[in-house]
N, C-alpha and C positions, 0 to 999 in steps of 0.2 A: 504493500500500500504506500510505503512513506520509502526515498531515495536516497543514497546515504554518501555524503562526498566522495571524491576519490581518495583525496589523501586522510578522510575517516578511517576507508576503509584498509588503506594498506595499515595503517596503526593497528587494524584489528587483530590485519592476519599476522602483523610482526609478533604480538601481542603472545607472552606464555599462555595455555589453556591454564585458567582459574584452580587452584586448589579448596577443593571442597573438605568441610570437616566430617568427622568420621565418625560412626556409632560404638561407644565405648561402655564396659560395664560399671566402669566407677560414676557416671554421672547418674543423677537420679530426675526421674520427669518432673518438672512442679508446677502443678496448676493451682489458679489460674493462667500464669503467663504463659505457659507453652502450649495454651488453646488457639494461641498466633500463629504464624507462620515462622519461618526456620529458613533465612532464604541462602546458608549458606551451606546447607546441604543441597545435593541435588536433587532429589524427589520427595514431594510431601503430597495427602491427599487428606482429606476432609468429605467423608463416606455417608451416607445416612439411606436408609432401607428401612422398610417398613409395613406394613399391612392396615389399610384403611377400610372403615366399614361406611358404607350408604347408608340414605335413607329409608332406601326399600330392604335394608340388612344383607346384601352383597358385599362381599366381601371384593378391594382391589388392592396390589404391590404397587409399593412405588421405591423408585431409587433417585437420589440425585447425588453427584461425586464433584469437587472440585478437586482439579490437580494444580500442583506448580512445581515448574521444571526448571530448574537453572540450564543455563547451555553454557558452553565452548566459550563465550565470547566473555573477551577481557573484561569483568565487573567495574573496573575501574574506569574504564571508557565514558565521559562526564557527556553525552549526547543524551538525549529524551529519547532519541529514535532506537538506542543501541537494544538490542535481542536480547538482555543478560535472564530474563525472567520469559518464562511462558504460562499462560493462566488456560486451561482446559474445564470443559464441563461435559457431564454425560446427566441427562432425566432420561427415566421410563415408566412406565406404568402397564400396568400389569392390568389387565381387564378379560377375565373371563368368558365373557358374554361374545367378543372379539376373536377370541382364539389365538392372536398375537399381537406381540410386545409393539405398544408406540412410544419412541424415542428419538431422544436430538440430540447434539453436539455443538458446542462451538468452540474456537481456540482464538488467542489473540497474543501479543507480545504485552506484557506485560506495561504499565504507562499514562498518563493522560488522562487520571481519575477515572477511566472507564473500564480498565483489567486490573486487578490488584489483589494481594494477601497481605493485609498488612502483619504487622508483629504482634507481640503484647495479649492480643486478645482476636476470637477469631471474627472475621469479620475479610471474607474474601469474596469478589465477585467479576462480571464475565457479562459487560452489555448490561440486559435488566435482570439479567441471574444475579443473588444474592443469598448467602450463607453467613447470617451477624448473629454473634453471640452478645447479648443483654447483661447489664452488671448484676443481674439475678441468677444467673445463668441460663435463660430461656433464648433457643433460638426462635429466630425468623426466616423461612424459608421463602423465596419469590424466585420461579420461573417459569417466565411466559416462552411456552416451548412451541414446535411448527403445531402440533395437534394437538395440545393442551395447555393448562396453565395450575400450577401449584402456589397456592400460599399455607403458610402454617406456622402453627407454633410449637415447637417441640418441649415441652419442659420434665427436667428433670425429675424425676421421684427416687431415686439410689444416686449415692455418691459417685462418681468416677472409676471405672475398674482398670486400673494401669497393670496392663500384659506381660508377662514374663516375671522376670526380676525388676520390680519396681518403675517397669514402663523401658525396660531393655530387652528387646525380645528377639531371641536366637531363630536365624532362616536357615541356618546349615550347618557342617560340621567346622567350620573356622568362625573366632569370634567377630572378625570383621564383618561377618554376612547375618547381618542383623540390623532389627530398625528401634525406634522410640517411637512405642505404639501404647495408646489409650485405648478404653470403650466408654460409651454411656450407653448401656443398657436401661429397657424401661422408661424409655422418654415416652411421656403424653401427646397424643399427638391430637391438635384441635386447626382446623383453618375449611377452603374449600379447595374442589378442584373442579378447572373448566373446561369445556368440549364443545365444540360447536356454537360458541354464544354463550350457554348456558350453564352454570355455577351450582353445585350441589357443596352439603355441609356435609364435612368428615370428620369422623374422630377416630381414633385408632392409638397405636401402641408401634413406637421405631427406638433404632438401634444404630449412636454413631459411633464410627470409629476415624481415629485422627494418628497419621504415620507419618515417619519421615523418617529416611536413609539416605545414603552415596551409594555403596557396594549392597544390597539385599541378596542377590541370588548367587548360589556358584555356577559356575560356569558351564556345567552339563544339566541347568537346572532348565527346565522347560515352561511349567507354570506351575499353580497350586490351585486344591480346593479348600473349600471355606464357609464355614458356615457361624455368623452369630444370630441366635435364638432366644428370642422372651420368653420362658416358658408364666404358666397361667398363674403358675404358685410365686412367683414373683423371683424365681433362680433364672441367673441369667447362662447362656452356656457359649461356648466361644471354640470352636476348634479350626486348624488349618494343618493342611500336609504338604509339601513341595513335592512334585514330581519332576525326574530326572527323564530322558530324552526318550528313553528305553519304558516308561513308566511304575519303574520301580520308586521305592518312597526314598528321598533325599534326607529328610528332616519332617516333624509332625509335632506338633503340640496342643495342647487344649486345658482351657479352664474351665470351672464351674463355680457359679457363687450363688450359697444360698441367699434367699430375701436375708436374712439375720445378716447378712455378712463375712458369714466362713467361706473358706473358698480351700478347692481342692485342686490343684497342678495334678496334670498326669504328662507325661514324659514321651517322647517318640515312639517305646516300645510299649507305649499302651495308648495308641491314638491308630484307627485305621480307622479307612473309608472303605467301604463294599460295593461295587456297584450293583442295582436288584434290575433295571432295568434302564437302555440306554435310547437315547430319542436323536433320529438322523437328521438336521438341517438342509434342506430343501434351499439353500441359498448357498451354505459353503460345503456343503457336503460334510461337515463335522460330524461325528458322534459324541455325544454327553451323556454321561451316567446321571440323568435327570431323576431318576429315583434310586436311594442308595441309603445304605445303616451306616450309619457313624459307631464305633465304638469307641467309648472310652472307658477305659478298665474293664471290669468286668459288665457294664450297660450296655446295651446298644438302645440307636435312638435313632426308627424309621422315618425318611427324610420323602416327602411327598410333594410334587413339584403343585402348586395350584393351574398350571397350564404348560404345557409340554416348549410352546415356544415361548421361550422368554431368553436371545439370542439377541445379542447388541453387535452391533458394527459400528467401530470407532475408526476406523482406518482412515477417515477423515480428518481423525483427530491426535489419538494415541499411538494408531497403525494398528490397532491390536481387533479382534473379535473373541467375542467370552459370550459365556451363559451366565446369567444371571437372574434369580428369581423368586419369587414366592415360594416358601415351602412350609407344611405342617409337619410336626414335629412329636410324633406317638414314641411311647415305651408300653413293652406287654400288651401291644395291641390295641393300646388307650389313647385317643390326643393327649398333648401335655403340654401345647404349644405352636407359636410358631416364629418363623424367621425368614432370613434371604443365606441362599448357597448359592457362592460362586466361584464358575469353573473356568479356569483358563489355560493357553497354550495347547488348546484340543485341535486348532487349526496350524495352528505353525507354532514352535515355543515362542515364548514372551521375550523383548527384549526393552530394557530399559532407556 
């Protein structure tokens, strides 16, 4: 969009590529201030998924994700126009009734009061996308997307559940390959959502999660599945596995925190995903293990998609394609819950 001098640009390319900082186990996460952005790492995302209920008690998924990407280019570079930041966005919603996923994208350079993450507190957005965290803690969601529009207010009911070791959370077997990752589990969720003109009132029950790394994956790592879940009793439950090229498991972890607040770690050797049945894509020819038990320890916890297609195409944005979606979440046979699982690198591995 915007042209950038010539003798800008030889500066740029003279320019060392920027040293990003690194995910370590001695620092600890503290919020509120690290519900900001992190702009000297290179990847952070601000996640929220969710399940909203209609008026007529229809049940629909919604996801909205903001990313920000540091690039290559010299940070130091004092231009307004210089690349050093990128701001991404991905909504979808999940509707039933439909039978597939409606979703949008947009990306921009980072700049000009119109793309931003700021620091301190979260509060990042993308055109009329916005994602602000309240000094109550309550967010506000706005995105007027091509086929729909989301507003809400997400508020907290449980405290913060920082991942891992104190919000330091291991992706593989070296300690570099790890992010500072939180959850809010059990956010209220109250606003509306628009279609066609027309505005209906939702309330529902989401789930955010906020990361940020440089190095996350190793290097035969392809992508990962993932699932955080509100169950009804008010335990929150959180698991993920990295899959290697071969799709053997790299690295797996999961937690679970009761409403009271205990919380239980289980470990790589007690985290698998099973798949029970898998659903072909009709656009990339993918397969996804769209229904699948989670086990952790000795539990398993059958994972039931709300609609078979709920396949995002970001290749406009991220380059990437994943499943991601709606799912209910039974033990022994019983609901107990429910969440979003998401599957990536099923089309090409993932690359950062």
């Amino acid at each position: 969009m915007f042209s950038v001098s010539v003798a800008t640009s030889m500066r740029m390319a003279d320019a060392a590529p920027p040293q990003f900082s690194q995910v370590t186990p001695d620092h600890a996460v503290s919020l509120p201030r690290d519900t900001g952005a992190h702009p000297d790492f290179r990847t952070e995302w601000w996640y929220a998924t969710g399940w909203l209920t209609k008026p007529d008690g229809k049940p629909l998924g919604f996801q909205i994700t903001f990313f920000r990407s540091a690039t290559d280019n010299d940070h130091a570079n004092p231009s307004a126009f210089a690349p050093t930041q990128l701001i991404i966005a991905h909504a979808a919603l999940s509707d039933p009734s439909l039978g597939k996923l409606l979703h949008d994208q947009k990306s921009a350079r980072a700049g000009f009061g119109l793309a931003y993450a700021k620091e301190g507190n979260t509060d990042v957005a993308l055109d009329n996308w916005r994602l602000v965290r309240g000094v109550d803690g309550r967010y506000q969601v706005t995105v007027e997307a091509r086929d729909f529009t989301l507003k809400f207010a997400l508020t907290p009911t449980q405290a913060p559940l920082l991942q891992g070791e104190n919000g330091y959370s291991r992706k593989g077997p070296l300690p570099a390959q790890a992010s500072y990752y939180y959850s809010e589990p059990q956010l209220r969720v109250s606003g509306t959502i628009g279609r066609a003109g027309r505005e209906e009132v939702v309330t529902g029950t989401a789930w955010l999660d906020h990361e940020w790394s440089t190095s996350v994956l190793a290097a035969d790592a392809s992508g990962w599945d993932w699932l955080g879940a509100n169950l009804d009793d008010g335990v929150a439950l959180m698991a993920f596995q990295i899959r290697s090229r071969n799709g053997a498991k790299v690295w797996a972890h999961a937690v679970l925190r009761e409403a009271n607040g205990e919380t239980t770690q289980f470990n790589q050797d007690q985290v698998q995903f099973l798949p029970q049945r898998n659903w072909r894509s009709p656009r990339t020819d993918a397969s996804y293990p769209v229904q699948s038990v989670l086990r952790t320890g000795t539990v398993e916890w059958a994972l039931n998609p709300l609609q078979d297609d709920q396949e995002l195409d970001s290749r406009q944005s991220t380059g990437s394609v994943y499943w991601e979606g709606a799912v209910t979440v039974s033990r022994a046979g019983k609901p107990v819950g429910r969440g979003y699982f998401e599957l990536t690198g099923y089309v090409k591995p993932l690359k950062f």
